[in-house]
Steps between C-alpha positions, in 0.01 A plus 500: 500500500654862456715542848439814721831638337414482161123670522735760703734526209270484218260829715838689475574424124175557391523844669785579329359408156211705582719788628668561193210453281371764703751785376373512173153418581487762754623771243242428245227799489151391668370523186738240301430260812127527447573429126645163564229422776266517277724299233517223802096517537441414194739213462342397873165484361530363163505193743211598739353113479853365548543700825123479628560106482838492670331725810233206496698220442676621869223682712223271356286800415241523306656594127224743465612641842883501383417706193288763737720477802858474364510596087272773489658685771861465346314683189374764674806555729720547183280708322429744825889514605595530132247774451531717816843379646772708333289833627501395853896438469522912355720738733261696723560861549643574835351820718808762574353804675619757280488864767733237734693341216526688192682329196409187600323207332454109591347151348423173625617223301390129518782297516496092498611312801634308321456057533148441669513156648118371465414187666113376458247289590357181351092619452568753239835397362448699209274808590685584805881497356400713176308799713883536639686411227409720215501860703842409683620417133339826387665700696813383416605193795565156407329207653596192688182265540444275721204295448333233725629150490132373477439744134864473369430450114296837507794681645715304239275622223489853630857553501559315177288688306546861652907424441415400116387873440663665756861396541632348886298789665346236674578174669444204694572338827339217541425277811272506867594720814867464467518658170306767586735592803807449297352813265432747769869366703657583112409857554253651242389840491182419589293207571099472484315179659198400430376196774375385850567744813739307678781422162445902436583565850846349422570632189423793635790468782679368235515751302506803809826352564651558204327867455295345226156668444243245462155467452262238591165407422361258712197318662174585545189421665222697282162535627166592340277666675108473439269801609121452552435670159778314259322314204505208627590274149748730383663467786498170568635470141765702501592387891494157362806575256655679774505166681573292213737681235835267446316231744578802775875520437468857501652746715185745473252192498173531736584308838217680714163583446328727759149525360200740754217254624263644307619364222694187619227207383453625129869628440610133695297244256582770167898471618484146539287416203781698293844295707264151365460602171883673431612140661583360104730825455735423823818315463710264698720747696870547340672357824467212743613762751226728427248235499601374876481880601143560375416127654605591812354837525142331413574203760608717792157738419316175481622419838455850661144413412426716167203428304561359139296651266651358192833306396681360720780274611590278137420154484830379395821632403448498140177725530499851448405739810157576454373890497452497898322777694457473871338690796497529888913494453696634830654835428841330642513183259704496211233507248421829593828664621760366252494505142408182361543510098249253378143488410337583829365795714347542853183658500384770830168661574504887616251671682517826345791718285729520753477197593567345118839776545598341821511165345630644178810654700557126679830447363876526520489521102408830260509392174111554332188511625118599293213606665155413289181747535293645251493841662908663381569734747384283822742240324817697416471685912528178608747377276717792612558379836590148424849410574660426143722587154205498288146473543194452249131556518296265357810303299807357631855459416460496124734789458810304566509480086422920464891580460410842606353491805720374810493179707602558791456412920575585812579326854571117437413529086823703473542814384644477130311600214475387154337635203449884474758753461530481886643194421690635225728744774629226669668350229672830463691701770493928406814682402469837585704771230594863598604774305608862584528744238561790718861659551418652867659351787250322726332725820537180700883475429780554692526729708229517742498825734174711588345548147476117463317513854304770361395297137390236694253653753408706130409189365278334784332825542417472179391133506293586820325823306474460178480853417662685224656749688724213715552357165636772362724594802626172464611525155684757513638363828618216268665709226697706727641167673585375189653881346708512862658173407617581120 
């Protein structure tokens, strides 16, 4: 077994690597990176049915759902970055008042951090590393990846394959919680988390210790919310793969339903009908762990005297946890305050809109949240005071594979962002360039006395006015400052 010492050592050396790779990397126009991106995508997907299989073989996913969930969004994530990247990474023109500051003219440049330390979970072990991995390399950072013990051979493949195109921009440090902490104590430039509440928490402190900047994207407890006027089989369909997706290993999955009365029979028996029949599609959960958590959570609601509509507790330990939805759940029992991850959701009755928002808002989480009506505008006002990153109206959480649009939360999800060229500035820190053409001494300079006093008041008047006349007195106030000191 690798000692403490040696995972400490090996963090260090693999920063190092990565560190020099980095100076060339780094100087390599945006446009030349995207070049061999796209050089690295196609290599990547020439083996689309090798990778879909691998994400199978260690999730147990569907291989249908590997190839929508985890390939298809690595081919759109290259081809968006690729596409649109290298003209997010351009200078900006800085805004130099010109009356105040003749002469004068600035840009913003984007400038790489430098090694981004990403550590990730086990449910998307391929999706959620590569919608960090190809902007940070885009804009010119190497990469130190650290995947999830439980998914290891798709962080393997990852790296292999990204370091047969690219070169050692990227790397690997393999191993559980240990490794991970040995990467941030090693002193990257930047580290990005993807995982539950409490292990971001501590990387977070981790990290704030060493001045690190670090973003995490965390847990979630999503809720749909029904209104009196949704469609009721839509949206039990599309609630259903809310619940379900990656057996509910999903940050963004649907935890809480809070469906109005008048609608709580038919939408009930249409939601459940959908969990029964989606039951062949859900897979053993990817860790023993997980499955004692979801257990648990259905057991204590069990015992807190919620209704089981469907599922259920397993029979044995070598059955799968059945699609479960349950009702008349406490507001303070696990099921419906903590995130769960599996394939199960609590299901509330409101008594009117505000009601549905109250129950909505019931959570220390703000990851996602949909709200399903057939009438827009009713939907979208209430969707605008729900407590969350990202809301949807009549959909949910599908955008997780649109690389332009962000994914993001708030409270206990975190606040780090992925995809989107919000995403894109925080793998860069701005360099701000100056340059004065003018030959006049400054009005501001050395020394001070009464006319200084006097350009000063000149220039608030003017701020506080905005007429021409103070501007003009103000000029000139400024050129004969700047003629006294010649």
């Amino acid at each position: 077994m690798t000692s403490e010492k040696t995972i400490d050592e090996h963090a260090r050396l693999t920063l190092a690597r990565l560190r020099r790779a980095g100076e060339s990397w780094g100087k390599l126009p945006a446009t030349e990176r995207a070049r061999r991106l796209r050089e690295a995508a196609r290599q990547m997907l020439s083996q689309a049915d090798e990778l879909a299989r691998l994400v199978t073989r260690e999730t147990h996913k569907p291989l249908a759902e590997s190839y929508a969930s985890e390939v298809l969004g690595v081919a759109d994530l290259f081809a968006y970055w690729c596409k649109h990247g290298p003209a997010m990474l351009e200078p900006r023109k800085g805004l130099v008042p010109q009356l105040d500051m003749p002469g004068k003219k600035a840009r913003v440049e984007r400038q790489p951090r430098g090694v981004v330390a990403l550590i990730t979970p086990w449910n998307y072990p391929v999706a959620i590393p590569m919608r960090t991995i190809v902007p940070a390399l885009l804009a010119g950072n190497t990469v130190a990846l650290k995947p999830s013990e439980h998914t290891p051979e798709c962080g393997r493949w990852l790296v292999n394959k990204l370091r047969a195109s690219l070169g050692p921009v990227i790397d690997i440090v393999e191993g559980a919680g240990e490794a991970g902490a040995a990467l941030v104590e090693a002193g990257p430039d930047m580290v990005v988390f993807t995982g539950s509440t409490r292990t971001g928490r501590k990387v977070a402190v981790a990290s704030a210790a060493q001045g690190i900047p670090c973003e995490c994207e965390l847990g979630g407890k999503d809720c749909a919310v029904v209104l009196a006027d949704a469609q009721i089989d839509r949206a039990a369909a599309g609630i259903a793969w809310g619940i379900l997706t990656n057996a509910g290993q999903n940050c963004a999955g649907i935890e809480r339903v809070a469906v109005h009365r008048r609608v709580a029979e038919p939408f009930t028996r249409a939601l459940v009908a959908q969990l029964q029949r989606a039951a062949a599609d859900v897979p053993h959960l990817v860790t023993d762990a997980q499955r004692r958590q979801v257990i648990a959570h259905i057991q204590a609601a069990i015992d807190a005297g919620a209704k089981v509509l469907t599922g259920g507790l397993p029979a044995d330990d070598d059955t799968p946890i059945a699609p479960t939805l349950m009702s008349e759940v406490p507001t303070d029992c696990a099921a419906w305050t903590d995130e769960t991850f599996g394939p199960t959701a609590v299901l509330a009755i409101g008594d009117d809109d505000q009601h549905l928002l109250k129950l909505a808002n019931d959570t220390s989480f703000g990851l996602g949240a949909s709200v399903w009506s057939k009438n827009i505008a009713r939907a979208e006002s209430l969707a605008s005071q729900i407590n969350s990153g990202m809301v949807w109206v009549n959909n949910h959480a599908f955008t997780g594979a649109l690389p332009d649009l962000p994914w993001v939360g708030i409270s206990e999800s975190g606040t780090g962002v992925t995809n989107s060229p919000d995403a894109l500035h925080h793998f860069t820190r701005p360099r701000l360039v100056v340059v004065d053409t003018q030959s006049a001494l400054e009005p501001w300079w050395y020394p001070y006395g009464d006319r200084m006093l006097d350009l000063m008041k000149a220039a608030v008047e003017r701020q506080r006015s905005g007429g021409i006349f103070n501007t003009v007195q103000a000029l000139r106030a400024l050129r004969s400052r700047a003629a006294e000191q010649k």
